[in-house]
Every structure is written in C-alpha cells, then in structure tokens.
DSSP file (Angstrom, degrees, kcal/mol; ACC not computed):
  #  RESIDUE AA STRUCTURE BP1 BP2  ACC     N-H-->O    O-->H-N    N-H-->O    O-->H-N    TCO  KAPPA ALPHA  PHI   PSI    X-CA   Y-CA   Z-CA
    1    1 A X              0   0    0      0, 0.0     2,-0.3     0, 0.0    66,-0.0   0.000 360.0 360.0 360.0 142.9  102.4  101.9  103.3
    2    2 A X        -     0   0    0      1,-0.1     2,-0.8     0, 0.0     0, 0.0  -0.557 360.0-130.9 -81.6 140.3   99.6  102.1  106.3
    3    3 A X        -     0   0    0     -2,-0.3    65,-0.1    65,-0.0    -1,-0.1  -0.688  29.9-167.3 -84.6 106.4   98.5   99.1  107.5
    4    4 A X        -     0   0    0     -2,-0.8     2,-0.3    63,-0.4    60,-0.0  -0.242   1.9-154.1 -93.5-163.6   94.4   98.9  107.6
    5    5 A X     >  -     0   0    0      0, 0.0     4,-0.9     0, 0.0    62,-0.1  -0.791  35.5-113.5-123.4 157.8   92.1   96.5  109.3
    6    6 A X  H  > S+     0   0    0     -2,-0.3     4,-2.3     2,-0.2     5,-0.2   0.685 121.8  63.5 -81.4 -13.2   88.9   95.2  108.9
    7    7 A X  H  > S+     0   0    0      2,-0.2     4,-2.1     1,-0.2    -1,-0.2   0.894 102.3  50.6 -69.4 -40.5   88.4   97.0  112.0
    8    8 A X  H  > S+     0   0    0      2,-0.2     4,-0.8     1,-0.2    -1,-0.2   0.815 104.3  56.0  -9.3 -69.5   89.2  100.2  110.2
    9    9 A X  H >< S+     0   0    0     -4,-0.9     3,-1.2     2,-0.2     4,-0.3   0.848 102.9  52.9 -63.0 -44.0   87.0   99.6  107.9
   10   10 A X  H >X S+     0   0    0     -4,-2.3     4,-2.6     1,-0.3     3,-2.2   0.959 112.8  49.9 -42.4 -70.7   84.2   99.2  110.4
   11   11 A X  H 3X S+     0   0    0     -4,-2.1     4,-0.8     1,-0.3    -1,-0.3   0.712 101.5  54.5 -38.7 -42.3   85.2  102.3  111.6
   12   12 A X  H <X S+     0   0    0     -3,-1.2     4,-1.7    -4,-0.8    -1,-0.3   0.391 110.1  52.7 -66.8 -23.1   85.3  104.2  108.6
   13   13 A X  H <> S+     0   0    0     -3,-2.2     4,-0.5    -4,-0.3    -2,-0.2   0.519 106.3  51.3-107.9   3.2   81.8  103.0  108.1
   14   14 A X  H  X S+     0   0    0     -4,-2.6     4,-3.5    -5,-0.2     3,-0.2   0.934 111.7  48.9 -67.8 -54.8   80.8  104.1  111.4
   15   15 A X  H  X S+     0   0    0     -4,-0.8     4,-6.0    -5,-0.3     5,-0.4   0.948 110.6  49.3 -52.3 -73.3   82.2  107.4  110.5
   16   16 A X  H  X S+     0   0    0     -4,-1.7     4,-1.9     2,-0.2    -1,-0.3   0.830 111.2  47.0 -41.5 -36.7   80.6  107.6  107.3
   17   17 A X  H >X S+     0   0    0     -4,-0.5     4,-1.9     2,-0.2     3,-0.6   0.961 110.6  53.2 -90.3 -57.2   76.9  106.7  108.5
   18   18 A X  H 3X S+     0   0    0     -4,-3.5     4,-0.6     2,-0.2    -1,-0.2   0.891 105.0  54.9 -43.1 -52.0   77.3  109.2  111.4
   19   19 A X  H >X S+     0   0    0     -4,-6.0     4,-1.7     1,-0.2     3,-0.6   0.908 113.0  49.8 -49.4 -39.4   78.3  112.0  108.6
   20   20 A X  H <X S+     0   0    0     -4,-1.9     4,-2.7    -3,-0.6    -2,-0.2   0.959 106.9  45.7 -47.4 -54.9   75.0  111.0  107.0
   21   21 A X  H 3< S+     0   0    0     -4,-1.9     4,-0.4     2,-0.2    -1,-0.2   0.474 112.9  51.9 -87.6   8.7   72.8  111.2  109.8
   22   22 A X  H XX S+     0   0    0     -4,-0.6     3,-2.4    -3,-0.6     4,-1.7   0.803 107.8  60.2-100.1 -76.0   74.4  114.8  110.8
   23   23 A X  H 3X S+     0   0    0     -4,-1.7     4,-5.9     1,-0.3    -2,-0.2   0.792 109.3  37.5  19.7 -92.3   73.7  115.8  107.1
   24   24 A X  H 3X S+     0   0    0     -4,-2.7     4,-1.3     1,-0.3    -1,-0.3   0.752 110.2  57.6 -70.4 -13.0   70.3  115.2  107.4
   25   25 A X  H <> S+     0   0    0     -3,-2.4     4,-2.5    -4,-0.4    -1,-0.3   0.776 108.8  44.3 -46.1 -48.8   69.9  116.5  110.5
   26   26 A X  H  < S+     0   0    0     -4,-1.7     4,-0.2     2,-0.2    -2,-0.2   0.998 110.6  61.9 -82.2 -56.2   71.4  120.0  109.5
   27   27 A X  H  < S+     0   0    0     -4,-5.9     3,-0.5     1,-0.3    -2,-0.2   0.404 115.8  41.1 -43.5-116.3   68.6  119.4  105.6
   28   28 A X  H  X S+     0   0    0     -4,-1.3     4,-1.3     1,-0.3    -1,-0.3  -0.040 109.8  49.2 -26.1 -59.7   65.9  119.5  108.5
   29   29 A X  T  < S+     0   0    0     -4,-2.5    -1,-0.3     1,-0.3     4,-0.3  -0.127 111.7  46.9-107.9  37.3   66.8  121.8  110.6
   30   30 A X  T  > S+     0   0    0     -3,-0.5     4,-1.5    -4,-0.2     5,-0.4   0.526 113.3  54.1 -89.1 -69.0   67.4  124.6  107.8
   31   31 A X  H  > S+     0   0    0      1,-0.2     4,-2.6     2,-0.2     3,-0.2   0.790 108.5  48.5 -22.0 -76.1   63.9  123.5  106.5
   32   32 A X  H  X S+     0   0    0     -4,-1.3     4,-0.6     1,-0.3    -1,-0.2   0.722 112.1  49.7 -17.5 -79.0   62.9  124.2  109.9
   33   33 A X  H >4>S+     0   0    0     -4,-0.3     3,-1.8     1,-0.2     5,-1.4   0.815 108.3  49.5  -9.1 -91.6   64.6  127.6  109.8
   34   34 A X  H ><5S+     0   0    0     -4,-1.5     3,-4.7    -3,-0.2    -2,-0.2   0.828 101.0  65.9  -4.1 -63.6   63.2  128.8  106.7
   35   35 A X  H 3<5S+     0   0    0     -4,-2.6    -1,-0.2    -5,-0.4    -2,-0.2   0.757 111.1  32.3 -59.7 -21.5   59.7  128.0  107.6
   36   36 A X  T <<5S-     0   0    0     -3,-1.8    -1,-0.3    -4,-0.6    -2,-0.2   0.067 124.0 -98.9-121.5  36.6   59.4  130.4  110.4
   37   37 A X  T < 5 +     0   0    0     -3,-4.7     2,-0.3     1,-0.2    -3,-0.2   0.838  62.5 157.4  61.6  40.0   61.8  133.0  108.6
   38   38 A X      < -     0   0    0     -5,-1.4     2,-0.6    -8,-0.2    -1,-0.2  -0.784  53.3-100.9-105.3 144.2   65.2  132.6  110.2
   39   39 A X        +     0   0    0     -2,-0.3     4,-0.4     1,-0.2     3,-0.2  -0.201  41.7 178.9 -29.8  81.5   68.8  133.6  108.6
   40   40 A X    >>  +     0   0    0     -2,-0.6     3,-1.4     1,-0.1     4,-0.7   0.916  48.5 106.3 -80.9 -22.2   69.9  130.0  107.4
   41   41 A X  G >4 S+     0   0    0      1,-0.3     3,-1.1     2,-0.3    -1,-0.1   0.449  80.3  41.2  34.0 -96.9   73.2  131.3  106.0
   42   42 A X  G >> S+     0   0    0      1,-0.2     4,-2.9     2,-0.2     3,-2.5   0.922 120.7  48.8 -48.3 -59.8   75.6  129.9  108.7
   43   43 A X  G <4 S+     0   0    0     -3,-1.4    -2,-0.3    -4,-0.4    -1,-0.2   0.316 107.3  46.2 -99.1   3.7   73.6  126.8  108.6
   44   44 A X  G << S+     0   0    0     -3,-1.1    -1,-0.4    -4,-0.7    -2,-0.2   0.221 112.2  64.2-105.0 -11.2   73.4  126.2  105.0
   45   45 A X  T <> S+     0   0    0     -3,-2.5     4,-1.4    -5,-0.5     5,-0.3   0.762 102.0  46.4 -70.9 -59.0   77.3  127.0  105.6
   46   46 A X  H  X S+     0   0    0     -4,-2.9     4,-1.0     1,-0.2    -1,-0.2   0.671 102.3  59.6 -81.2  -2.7   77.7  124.2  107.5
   47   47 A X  H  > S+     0   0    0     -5,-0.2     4,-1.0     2,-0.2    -1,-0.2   0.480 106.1  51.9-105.4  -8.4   76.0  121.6  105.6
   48   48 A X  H  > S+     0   0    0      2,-0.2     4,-2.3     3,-0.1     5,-0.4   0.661 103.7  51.4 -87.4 -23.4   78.2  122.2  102.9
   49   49 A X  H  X S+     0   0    0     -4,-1.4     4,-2.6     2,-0.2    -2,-0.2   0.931 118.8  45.0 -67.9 -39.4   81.4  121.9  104.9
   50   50 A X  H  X S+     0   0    0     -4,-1.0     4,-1.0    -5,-0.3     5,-0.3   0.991 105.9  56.5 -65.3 -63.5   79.6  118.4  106.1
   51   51 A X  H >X S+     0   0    0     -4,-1.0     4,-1.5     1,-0.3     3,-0.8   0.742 110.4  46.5 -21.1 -56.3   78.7  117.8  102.8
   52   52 A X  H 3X S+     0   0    0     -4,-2.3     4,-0.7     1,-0.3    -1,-0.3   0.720 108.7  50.4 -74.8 -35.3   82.7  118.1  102.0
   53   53 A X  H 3< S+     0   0    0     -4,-2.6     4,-0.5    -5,-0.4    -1,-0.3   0.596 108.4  56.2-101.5  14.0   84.0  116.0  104.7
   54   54 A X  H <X S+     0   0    0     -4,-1.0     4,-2.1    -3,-0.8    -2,-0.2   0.814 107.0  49.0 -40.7 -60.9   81.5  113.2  103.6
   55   55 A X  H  X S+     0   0    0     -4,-1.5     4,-0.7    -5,-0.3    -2,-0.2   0.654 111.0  45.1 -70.5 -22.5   82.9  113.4  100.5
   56   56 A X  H  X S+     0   0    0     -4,-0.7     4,-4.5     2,-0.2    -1,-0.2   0.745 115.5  58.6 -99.1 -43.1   86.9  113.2  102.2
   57   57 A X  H  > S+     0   0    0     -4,-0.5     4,-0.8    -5,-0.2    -2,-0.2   0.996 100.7  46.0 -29.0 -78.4   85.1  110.1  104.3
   58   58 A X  H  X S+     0   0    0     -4,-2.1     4,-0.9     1,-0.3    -1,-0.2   0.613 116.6  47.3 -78.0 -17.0   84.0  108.0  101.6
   59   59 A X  H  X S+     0   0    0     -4,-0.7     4,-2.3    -5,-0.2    -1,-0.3   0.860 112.6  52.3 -57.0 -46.3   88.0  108.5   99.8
   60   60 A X  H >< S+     0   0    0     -4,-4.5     3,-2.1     1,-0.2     4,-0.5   0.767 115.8  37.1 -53.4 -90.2   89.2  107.8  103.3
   61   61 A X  H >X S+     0   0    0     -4,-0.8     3,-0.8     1,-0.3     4,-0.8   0.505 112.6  56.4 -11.8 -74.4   86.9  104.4  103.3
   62   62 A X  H 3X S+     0   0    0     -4,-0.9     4,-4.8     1,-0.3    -1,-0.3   0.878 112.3  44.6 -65.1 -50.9   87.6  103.6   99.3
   63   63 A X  H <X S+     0   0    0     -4,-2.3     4,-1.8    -3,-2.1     5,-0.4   0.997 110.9  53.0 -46.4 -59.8   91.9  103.7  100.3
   64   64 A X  H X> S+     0   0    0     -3,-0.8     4,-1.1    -4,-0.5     3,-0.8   0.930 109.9  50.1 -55.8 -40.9   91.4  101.5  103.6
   65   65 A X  H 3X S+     0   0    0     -4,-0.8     4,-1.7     1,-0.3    -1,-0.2   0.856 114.9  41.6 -77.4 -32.0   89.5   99.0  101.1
   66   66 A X  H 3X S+     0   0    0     -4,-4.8     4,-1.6    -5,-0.3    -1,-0.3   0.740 111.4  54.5 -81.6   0.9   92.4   99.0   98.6
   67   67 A X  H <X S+     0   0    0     -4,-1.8     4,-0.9    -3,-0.8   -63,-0.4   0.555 116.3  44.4 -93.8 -15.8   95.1   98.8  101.3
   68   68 A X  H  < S+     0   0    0     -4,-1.1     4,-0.2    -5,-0.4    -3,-0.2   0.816 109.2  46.2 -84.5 -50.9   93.2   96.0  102.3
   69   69 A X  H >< S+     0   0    0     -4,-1.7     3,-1.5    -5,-0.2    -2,-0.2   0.886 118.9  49.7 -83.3 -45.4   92.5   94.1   99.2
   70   70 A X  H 3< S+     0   0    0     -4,-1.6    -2,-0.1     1,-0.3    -1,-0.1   0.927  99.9  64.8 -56.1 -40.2   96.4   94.7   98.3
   71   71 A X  T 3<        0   0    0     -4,-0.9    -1,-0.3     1,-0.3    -2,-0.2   0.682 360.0 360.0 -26.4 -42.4   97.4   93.5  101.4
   72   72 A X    <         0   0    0     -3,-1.5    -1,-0.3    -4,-0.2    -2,-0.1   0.409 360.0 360.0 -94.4 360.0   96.0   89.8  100.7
C-alpha cells in the first residue's frame, strides 16, 4: 500500500486547482476563437483531454484521502 501525506494531499490540491484554472483558460480562449471565426477544433480537443485528466485528478485526490484516513 502507498504511503500518502498530508503533504500529498496539498499537492494534489494544488494540482487540482491549477487543472481548473487551465480549464477555464482554454473555455475563454475558444470563446475568443469563435468570436472572430477561427477553427476551434484542436482547441475544443484539448479541453476535453483537460477535462479528462481533471477528472483522473480528483480520483487521484479521493485515494490519497482514503490512504490517509486508513492509515490512522
């Protein structure tokens, strides 16, 4: 079994918040795209692949917090 931290956890919620703020970065700058009639495609491409590894994040997080809480 992996041994976590709370430092971990911190980390993992670093991780997470940063995936956010790329997220919504990539929402704008499609909008952005769109408005003046550019190919978002690739870039709607990638915001799903972000979208995915959010999603792979916030399992990582949710493990470290039961490896944690079993731990005690």
């Amino acid at each position: 079994m992996t041994q976590y931290s709370l430092a971990d956890l911190h980390e993992s919620d670093r991780h997470i918040a940063d995936g956010e703020r790329r997220i919504s970065k990539q929402k704008a700058l499609i909008i952005r795209l769109q408005l003046i009639g550019i190919y978002t495609t690739d870039a709607e491409d990638l915001l799903r692949l972000l979208a995915e590894l959010l999603v792979i994040l916030h399992q990582h997080r949710a493990s470290i917090v039961t490896a944690i809480s079993e731990a005690k």
